[in-house]
N, C-alpha and C positions, 0 to 999 in steps of 0.2 A: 408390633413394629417399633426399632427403635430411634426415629424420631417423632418428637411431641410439638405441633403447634401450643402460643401459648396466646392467648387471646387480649389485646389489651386491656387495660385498667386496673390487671392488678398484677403486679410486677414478679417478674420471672423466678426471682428467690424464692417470693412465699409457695410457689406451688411444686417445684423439685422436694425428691424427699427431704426431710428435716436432716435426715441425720449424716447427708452431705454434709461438706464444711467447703469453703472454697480459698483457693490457693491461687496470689498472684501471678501472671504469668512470668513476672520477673524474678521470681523465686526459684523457678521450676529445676532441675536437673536432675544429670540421668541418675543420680541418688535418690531421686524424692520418691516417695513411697505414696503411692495413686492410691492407694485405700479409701476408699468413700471420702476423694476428694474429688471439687469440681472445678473446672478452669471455665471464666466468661469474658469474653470478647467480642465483640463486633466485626462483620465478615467484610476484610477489606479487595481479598480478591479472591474467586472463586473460580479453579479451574476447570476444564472439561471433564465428562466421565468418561472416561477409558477401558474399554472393556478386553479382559485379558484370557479369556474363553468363555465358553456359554453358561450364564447364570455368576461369573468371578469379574465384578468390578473394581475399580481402584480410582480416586479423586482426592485432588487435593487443595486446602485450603489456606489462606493465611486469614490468623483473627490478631486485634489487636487491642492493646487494655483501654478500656476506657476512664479506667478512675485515673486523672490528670494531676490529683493530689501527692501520685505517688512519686518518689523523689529517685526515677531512675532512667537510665539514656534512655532515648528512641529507638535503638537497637533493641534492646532486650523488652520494650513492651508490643511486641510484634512475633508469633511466632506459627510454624508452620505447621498445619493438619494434615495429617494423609490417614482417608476412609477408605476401609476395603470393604468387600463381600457387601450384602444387603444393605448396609446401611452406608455405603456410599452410591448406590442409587436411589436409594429413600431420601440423603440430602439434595443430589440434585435435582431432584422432581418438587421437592420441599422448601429448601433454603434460598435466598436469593443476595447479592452482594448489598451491605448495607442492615440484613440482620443483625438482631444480637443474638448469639449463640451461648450455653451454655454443656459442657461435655464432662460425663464421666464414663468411668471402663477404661480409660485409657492408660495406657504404658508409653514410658520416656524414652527414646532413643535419640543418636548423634544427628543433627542436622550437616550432611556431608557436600551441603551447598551454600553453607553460612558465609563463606568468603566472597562469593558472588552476589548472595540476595540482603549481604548485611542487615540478616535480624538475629533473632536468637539460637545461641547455639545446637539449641535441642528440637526434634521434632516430637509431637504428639499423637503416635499410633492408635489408632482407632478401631477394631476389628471383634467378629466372636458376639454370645448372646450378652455380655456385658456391659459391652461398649453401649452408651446413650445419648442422643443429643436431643436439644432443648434449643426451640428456637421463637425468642418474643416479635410476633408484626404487627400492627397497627390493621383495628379492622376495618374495613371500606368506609366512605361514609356511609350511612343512612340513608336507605330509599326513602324519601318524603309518601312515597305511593304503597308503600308495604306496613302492614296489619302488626296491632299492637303485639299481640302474639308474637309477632318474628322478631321485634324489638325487644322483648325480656327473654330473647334465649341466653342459655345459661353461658359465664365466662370463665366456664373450666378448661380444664385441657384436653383437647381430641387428638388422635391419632391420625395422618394424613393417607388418606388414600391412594393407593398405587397409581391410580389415572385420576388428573381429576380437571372439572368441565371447565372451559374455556368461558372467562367472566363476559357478563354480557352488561354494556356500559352503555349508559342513557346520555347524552347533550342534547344541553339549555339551550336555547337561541340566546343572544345579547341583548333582544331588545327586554327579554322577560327577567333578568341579572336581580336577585333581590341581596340588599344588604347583608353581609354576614353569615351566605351561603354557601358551602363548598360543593363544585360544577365541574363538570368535563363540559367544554367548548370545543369547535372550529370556528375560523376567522379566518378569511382573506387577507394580509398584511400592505396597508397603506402607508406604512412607515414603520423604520425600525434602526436601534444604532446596534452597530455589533458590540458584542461583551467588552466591558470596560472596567479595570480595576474598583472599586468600592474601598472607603475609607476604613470598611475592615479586613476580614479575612477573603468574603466575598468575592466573587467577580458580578457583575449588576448589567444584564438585557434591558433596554428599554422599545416596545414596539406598540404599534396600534391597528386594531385589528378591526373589518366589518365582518356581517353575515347577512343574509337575506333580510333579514329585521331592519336593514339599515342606519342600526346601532354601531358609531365610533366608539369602542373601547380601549383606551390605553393599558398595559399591562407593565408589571416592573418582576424582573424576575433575579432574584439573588440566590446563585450557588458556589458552591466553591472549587469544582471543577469546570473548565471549559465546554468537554465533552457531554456533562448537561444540559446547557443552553441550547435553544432552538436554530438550528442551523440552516439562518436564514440567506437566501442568494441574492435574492432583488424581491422590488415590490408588487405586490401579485403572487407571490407565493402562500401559500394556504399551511395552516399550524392546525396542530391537533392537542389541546393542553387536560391533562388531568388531574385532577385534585389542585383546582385554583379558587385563591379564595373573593368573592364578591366587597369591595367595598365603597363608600362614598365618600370623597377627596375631592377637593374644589369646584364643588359645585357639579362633580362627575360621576360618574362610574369607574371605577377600575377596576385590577386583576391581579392580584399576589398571589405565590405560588406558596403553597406548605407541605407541611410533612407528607412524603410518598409521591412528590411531583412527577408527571414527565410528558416530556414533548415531544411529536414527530412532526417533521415536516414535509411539504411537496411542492414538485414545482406546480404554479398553477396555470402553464401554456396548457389550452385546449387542446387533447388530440393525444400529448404528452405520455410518457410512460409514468403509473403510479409508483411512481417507491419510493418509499419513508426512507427519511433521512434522519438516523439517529444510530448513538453507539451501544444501545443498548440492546444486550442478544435475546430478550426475551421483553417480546410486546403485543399485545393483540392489535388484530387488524384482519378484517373478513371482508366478504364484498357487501357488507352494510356500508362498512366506511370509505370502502372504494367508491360506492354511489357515491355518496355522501360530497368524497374528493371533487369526483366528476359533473357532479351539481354545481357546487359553489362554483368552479373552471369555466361551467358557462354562463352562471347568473353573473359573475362578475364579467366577464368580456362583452356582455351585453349594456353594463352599466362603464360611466365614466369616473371609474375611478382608478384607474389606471394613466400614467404621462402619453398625451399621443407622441409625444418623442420622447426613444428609451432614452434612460440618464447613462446608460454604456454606448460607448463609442469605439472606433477604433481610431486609434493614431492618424492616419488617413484624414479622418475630417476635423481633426481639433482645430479649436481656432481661438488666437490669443486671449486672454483675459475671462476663459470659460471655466466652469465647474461642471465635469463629467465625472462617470465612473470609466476605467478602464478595464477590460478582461485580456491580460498576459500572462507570459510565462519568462522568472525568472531568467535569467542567465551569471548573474553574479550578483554582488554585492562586498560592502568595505565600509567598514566606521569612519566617520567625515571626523568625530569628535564626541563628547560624552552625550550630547543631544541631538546630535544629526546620523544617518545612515545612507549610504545610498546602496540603490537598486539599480541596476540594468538589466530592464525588462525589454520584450517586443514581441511586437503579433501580430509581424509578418506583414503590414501594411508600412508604407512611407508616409511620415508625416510633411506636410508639404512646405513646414516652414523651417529654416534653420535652429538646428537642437543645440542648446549647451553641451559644448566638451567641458569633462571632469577630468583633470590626471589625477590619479592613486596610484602609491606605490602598490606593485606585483605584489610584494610580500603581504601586504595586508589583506589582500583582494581574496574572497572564495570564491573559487568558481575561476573560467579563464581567466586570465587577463589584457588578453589581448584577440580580437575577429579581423577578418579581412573586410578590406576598406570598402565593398559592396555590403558587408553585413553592418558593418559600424554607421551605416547610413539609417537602418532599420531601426538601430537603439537610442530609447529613450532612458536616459538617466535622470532618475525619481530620489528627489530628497525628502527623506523621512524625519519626521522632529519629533520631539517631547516623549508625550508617551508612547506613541507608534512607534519608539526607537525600539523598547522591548521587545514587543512583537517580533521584528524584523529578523530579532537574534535569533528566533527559532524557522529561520525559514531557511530553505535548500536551494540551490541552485536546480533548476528543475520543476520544479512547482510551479502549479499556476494558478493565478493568484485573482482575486475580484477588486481593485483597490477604488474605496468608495472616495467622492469628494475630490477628485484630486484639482489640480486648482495651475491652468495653464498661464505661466509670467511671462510677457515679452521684453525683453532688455533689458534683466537683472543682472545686477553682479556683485553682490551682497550675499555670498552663497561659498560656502570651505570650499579648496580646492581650485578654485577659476586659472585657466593659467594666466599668464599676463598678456597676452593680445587678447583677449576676451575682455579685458576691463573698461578698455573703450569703448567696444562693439552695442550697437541697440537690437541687431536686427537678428535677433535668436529667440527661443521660448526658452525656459525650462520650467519643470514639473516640480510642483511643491505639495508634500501631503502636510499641511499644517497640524497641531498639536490640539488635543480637544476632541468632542464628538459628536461635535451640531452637528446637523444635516447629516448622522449617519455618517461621520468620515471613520474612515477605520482599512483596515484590510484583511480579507478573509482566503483563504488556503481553498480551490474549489476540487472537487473531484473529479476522477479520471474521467466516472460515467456523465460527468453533466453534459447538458448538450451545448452551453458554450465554452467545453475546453476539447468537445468534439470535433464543431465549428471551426476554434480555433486552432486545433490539430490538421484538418483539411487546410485550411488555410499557408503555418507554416512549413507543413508538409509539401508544397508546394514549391516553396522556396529551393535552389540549387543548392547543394553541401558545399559548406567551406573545408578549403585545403585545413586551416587551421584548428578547426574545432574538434573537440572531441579528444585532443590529445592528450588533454590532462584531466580525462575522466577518470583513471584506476592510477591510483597511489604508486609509485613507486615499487611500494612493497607489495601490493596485491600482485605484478607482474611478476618477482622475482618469486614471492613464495610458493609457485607451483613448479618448477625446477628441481627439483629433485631425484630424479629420476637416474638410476643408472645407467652408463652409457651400451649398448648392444653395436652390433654391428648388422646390418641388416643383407639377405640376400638377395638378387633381382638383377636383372637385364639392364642398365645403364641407357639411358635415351640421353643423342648431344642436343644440348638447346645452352642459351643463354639469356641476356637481361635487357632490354629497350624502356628507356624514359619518357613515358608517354604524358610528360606535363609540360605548360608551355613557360617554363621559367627560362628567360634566357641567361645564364653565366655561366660563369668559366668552371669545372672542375677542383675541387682542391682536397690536399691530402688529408689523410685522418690524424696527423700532428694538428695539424691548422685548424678544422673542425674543432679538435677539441678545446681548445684556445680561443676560441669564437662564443658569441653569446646564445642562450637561448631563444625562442620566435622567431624562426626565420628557417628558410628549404636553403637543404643546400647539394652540389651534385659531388658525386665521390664515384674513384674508379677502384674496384680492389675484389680482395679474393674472401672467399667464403672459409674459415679454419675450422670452425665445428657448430654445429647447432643442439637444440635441445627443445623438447623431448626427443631423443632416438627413437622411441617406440613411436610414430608417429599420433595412434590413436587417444594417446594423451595429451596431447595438442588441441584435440576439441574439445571447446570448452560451452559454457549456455552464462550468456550475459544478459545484463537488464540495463536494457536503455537507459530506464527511469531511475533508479538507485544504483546503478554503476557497476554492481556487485558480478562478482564471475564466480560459475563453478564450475566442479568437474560433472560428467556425462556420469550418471550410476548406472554401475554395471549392471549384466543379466539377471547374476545373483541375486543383488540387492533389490531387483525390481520383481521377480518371482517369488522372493520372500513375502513383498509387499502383497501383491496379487493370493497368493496362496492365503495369507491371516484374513484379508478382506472375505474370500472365497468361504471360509469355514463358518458365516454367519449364516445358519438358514434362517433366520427367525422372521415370522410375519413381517411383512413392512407392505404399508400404504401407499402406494405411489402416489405425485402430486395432480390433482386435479383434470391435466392439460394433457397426461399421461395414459396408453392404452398399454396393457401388458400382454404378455405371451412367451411363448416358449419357441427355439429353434432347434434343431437340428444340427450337433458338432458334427461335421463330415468326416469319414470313416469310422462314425462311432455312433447306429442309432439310438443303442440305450443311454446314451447322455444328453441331456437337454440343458441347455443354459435360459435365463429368464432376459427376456426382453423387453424394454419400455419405449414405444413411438410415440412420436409426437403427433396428436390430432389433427395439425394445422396442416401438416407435412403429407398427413394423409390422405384429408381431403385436396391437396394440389396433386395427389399421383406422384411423390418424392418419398416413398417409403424406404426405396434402399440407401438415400442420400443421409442417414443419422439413426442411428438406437443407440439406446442408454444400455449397456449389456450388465451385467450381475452374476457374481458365482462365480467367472471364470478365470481358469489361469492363464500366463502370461501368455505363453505357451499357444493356448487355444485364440485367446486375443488374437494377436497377429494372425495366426489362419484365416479366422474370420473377417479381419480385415481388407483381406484377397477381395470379401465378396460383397461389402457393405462401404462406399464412398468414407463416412467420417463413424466411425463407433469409440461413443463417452462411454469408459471404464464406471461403475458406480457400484454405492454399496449400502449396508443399510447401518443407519442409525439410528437408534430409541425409536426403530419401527417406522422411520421417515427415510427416503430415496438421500444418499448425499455422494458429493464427488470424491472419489479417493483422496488421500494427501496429496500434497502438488512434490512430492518426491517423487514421484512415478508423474509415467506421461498422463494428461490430462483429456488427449486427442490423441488416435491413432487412427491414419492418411493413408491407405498403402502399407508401405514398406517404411514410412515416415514419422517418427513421433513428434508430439511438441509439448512441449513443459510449460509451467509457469512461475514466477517469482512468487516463493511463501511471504515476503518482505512488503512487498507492495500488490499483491491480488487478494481480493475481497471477494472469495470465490464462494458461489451459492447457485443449488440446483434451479432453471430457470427455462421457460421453454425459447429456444431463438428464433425468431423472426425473421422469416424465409420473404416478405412481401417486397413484392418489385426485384427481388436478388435472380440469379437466373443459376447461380451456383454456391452453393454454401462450402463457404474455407476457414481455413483455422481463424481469422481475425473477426469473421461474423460470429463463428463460436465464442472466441473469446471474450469479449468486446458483452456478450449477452450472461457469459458468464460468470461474469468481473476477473475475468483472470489474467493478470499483465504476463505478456506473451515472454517469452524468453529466447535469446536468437542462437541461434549455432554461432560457433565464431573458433577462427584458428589462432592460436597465441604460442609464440615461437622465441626465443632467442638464438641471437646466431653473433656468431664472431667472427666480426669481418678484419681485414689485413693488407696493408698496400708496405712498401716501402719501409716509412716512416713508422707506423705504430700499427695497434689490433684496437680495436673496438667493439664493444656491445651492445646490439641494436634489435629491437623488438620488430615481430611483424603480425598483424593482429587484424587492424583496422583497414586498412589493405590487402590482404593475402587473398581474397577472393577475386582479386583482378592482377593479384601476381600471378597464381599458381591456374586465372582461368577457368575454376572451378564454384560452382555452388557449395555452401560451407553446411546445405540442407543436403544436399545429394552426396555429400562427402560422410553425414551419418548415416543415412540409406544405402549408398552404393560401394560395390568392391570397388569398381573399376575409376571411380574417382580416388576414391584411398591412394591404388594401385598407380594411378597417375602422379599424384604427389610425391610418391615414395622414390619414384624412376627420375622424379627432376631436382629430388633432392641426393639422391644418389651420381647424379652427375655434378651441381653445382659442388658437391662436398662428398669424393669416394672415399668408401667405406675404408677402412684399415685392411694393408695388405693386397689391396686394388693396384691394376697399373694407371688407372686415371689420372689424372692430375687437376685442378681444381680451374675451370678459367676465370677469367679478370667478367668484371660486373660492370654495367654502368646502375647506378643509384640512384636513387632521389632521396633524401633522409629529412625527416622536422624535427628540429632541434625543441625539447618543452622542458620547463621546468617541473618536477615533481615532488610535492610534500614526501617528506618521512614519517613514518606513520609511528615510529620509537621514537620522535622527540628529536634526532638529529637534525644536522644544515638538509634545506633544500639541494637535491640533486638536477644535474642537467642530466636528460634523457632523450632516447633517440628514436624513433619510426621509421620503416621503412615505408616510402608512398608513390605514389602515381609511378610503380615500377611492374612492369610485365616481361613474364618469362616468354622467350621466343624459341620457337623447335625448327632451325632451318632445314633443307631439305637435305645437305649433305652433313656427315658425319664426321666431324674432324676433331678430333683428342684435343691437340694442343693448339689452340690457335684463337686470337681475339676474333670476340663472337659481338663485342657491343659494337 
């Protein structure tokens, strides 16, 4: 087999054959002659194995130089691996990120994505009985409990085996912690500050932790990525640490982490769902440790060591001069100055004392700039200082966020920004996250799945839509660059209808000279005519958008989705379904000698809900859909490395009926999982999703159209609205003819085809005026919606004649 484990202590050079020589990686190119040379580097990212028919892998890696003495960019000590055939599934079964690796057999080729991933020009093919890799780990500690014997095994080099067994890891209680030990622990977290820069390259965790022992131990954990540290939420949550080292520090006990660290964490609500919280894709975890979780969950709720009152609050009940945590969700943010930032957060609740107003200039502002004066009641503007200004810069408008410490002021005004009637005023709060990270002040990013950004999803979920938001989610340019499209002329029956403003702004009308000489934020009414729209093809108008990151695409076609389905299909290979899972086989209708594999869920079957959900396998796109005539919800699935897993989220993810639903590759953290049907009376896409981590992606209709009065023409978007233009579900619009069909016949009247004797009639409108980034670097554009506008179909039929 050709990779080699190399066992520590005696370093990886001496045990490769001698008569290698090895060559930097910054030397390397497509000239160099690989002859019994060897390239070593450290595996900085390790991608997926890809399988390209059955028994033909392909994976690829990036490694990077470690000798630091050598005198060359950062580009070129960084270069990329691509393993085929056998030994790219022997690395990933083998290798893991953070190896050091060493390779020979290999052949130089162009790296043909050096302009994007700026490292080295070259890649390093790997393929054939020649190709070999060499990879040194660090061996476990030492069981204190295992026989001399098993301690002088030899530390030569073995060959790793195709399957191999799941490590089985012992934890210490705390109270039994001997000096100079290294331990896997659990600990219940009684305090903890989030990651905070270190005076070196580090970032530095600092938390303390119990366990039944009723041993307080403090732990200090220094790494150099974020996504190592223990991703803690509040106090009460439960950590799982491995390879930490024991020592004694003022009169204590403590907890350093070393070589081969790593952490998971959980929430520690009783009752709760267990899942680790961690980025790393390979970790053990069985239902030892699930006990384990679920012990501690109640030995501590039983004990006082948890606040009888949580240190989160909601806005609602702050009250001057306190120190809470908050749990919100972004809405903007803007640099006050080189040490201040602010946030305008809210969650959904009113706070009952008068808030600081902050003006910022629009331009500086991400995220809206401006809600309506019922939502501007809701927000809390949060000043950020020191070094939580960093942080800050990496946060989205969107996110939501835990912000620890924060620290409520009454009648400040000593703060960037105040405008001048504020300067006299006492009777206001505002929000200060001070600088430093006593008491755990800090701010942490929470996830989709937690259960209080669920909470606080129900919550602002609640809330009635404003007219204003939302409009400057998609760039400027994400709208225009799906226009493309040649113009057709289309055929159909003409239905008369026209346009009603169904919002309660009272003003006057004005022309689209005037409009466009007007500022941005603000509705305004316009009377005119429709000159041409886009797409013509109307089907390219549907688009799948993500709430959460903004992002829009196009619908993939039949083709591309039967392609999908067909590669997936061609894998017969054993595969183990998960636990929770009962398999079987059906019956394709009008075809008994075909059989597809089916996987139910246990839970679903003991409630008598069998046809409400299977996991289906093998089939094509084709039979999909048939079958979904006859089964409420069936998850497409397939097999990997002999494990159940969901297709790519480029195909639909759910198939309803006649109905698909997708999900954002950008923001879904999708993973096979059985859903939880209890107390539900029907299971729909959002309980699917929601169990699947899959963020939902929504139908949406995105148009341009050029409107015309008088005075000028104009270009005006309809997106956001069009569901209550055109009257129509934008889900039944990808399901059904007869909604298409409907669209088609009222865009064919507001705007006839070339050649038609129709004529276009006069509109009434609603439009919001937003300003939109440029996403090339140019000025800010003003841009336009159409909103709170409904198509009307009177009863009689009249060509030419004002219908608003």
């Amino acid at each position: 087999m050709p990779v080699h484990v190399l066992s520590e202590g005696v370093g990886p050079g001496t045990q490769v054959p001698a008569h290698l020589t090895r060559i930097p990686i910054s030397l390397i190119s497509t000239s160099t002659d690989s002859t019994n040379r060897i390239v070593k580097g450290k595996v900085v990212h390790k991608g997926p194995l890809v399988s390209l028919s059955t028994g033909n892998f392909i994976l690829k890696t990036v490694i990077q130089e470690e000798d630091s003495s050598l005198n060359v960019s950062f580009q070129n000590m960084s270069i990329n691996v691509v393993l085929s055939g056998a030994l790219a599934k022997n690395f990933s079964q083998a290798v893991n990120q953070g190896d050091v690796v060493l390779a020979s057999g290999f052949t130089v080729g162009k790296n043909p994505t050096v302009h994007k991933d700026k490292i080295h020009p070259c890649n390093l093919l790997l393929s054939g009985c020649d190709a070999c890799v060499y990879v040194s780990r660090p061996l476990p500690p030492p069981d204190p409990r295992s026989s001399p014997t098993r301690k002088r095994r030899s530390a030569a080099s073995f060959e790793v085996a195709s399957t191999t067994k799941a490590p089985k890891y012992s934890y210490l209680r705390l109270g039994d912690l001997k000096t100079g030990s290294i331990v896997n622990v659990y600990g219940v977290v009684v305090f903890f500050k989030q990651p905070f820069k270190s005076r070196g390259t580090d970032f530095c965790s600092s938390l303390k932790i119990i366990d039944q022992s009723n041993q307080k131990v403090a732990c200090t954990i220094f790494c150099e990525k974020l996504d190592d540290h223990p991703k803690i939420f509040q106090i009460g949550d439960i950590v799982r640490m491995h390879r930490v080292k024991a020592s004694f520090f003022n009169d204590s006990m403590t907890l350093v982490n070393t070589f081969g660290f790593s952490v998971v964490t959980f929430d520690g609500a009783v009752g709760g769902a267990v899942e680790p919280r961690t980025t790393s894709r390979s970790f053990h975890f069985d239902q030892e440790d699930r006990r384990t979780v679920e012990e501690l969950r109640s030995w501590a709720a039983s004990q006082t060591l948890l606040p009888l009152v949580p240190a989160a609050i909601p806005l609602s009940a702050v009250k001057p001069k306190a120190y809470f945590d908050l749990t919100c969700q972004l809405l903007a943010k803007a640099p006050m100055d080189t040490t201040c930032t602010l946030l305008r957060v809210w969650d959904g609740t009113m706070c009952p004392h008068n808030l600081l107003n902050v003006i910022v200039e629009s331009n500086v502002t991400e995220g809206p700039s401006s809600f309506s004066k019922e939502k501007e009641k809701l927000i809390a503007n949060i000043h950020v200082y020191d070094n939580h200004v960093e942080f800050a810069r990496q946060l989205k408008p969107g996110d939501f966020l835990r912000i620890y410490n924060l620290r409520a002021i009454p009648g400040t005004s000593k703060v960037p920004g105040l405008t001048s009637s504020q300067s006299e005023e006492a009777a206001h709060l505002a929000f200060h996250l001070h600088g430093g990270t006593s008491y755990g002040r800090g701010i942490r990013i929470l996830p989709e799945n937690s259960p209080d950004v669920q909470e606080l999803k129900r919550v602002i979920d609640a809330y009635p839509e404003d007219d204003n938001d939302g409009f400057s989610e998609l760039h400027n340019s994400d709208l225009l660059e799906d226009w493309t499209t040649p113009l057709d002329s289309l055929d159909g029956e003409a239905v008369n209808c026209g346009t009603e403003r169904c919002c309660s702004h009272d003003m006057q009308p004005v022309t689209l000279s005037e409009l466009k000489q007007s500022g941005p934020g603000r509705v305004y009414h316009i009377r005119a005519q429709l000159r041409s729209y886009e797409p013509r093809r109307l089907h390219q108008a549907l688009k799948l958008y993500c709430s959460k990151c903004s992002s829009m695409e196009d619908v993939p076609d039949d083709e591309l989705l039967a392609q999908i389905f067909s590669e997936a299909s061609r894998d017969s290979a054993p595969c183990s379904p998960p636990p929770w899972a009962l398999y079987g086989q059906v019956d394709f209708p009008g075809s008994p000698n075909r059989e597809l594999s089916i996987h139910l869920s246990t839970q679903l079957m003991c409630e008598g809900k069998t046809k409400e959900l299977i996991f289906l396998r093998g089939s094509t796109l084709k039979e999909t859909c048939r079958l979904a005539d006859s089964y409420q919800n069936i998850l497409p699935v397939r097999s990997s490395e002999g494990h159940l897993a969901l297709l790519d989220l480029s195909a639909p993810f759910l198939f309803r009926g006649k109905k698909r639903y997708y999900g954002c590759k950008r923001c879904s953290k999708a993973a096979l999982r059985e859903p939880s049907a209890e107390g539900v009376e029907m299971i729909d896409e959002k309980i699917l999703a929601e169990a699947l981590g899959v963020q939902l992606l929504q139908f949406v209709l995105l148009m341009k159209l050029e409107l015309q009065d008088e005075t000028d023409t104009l270009d005006v978007f309809l997106w956001k609205h069009a569901e209550s233009f055109f009257s129509v579900s934008t889900e039944d619009v990808a399901a059904n003819q007869e909604a298409q069909n409907s669209i088609r016949e009222i865009m064919d009247y507001l705007c006839p085809p070339v050649g038609s004797m129709g004529q276009s009639p006069w509109l009434d409108l609603c439009l919001m005026a937003y300003r939109a980034k440029d996403d090339g670097g140019g000025p800010n554009q003003t841009c336009y919606q159409i909103c709170h506008t409904s198509v009307i179909k009177p009863s009689s039929t009249q060509s030419n004649v004002d219908l608003a």
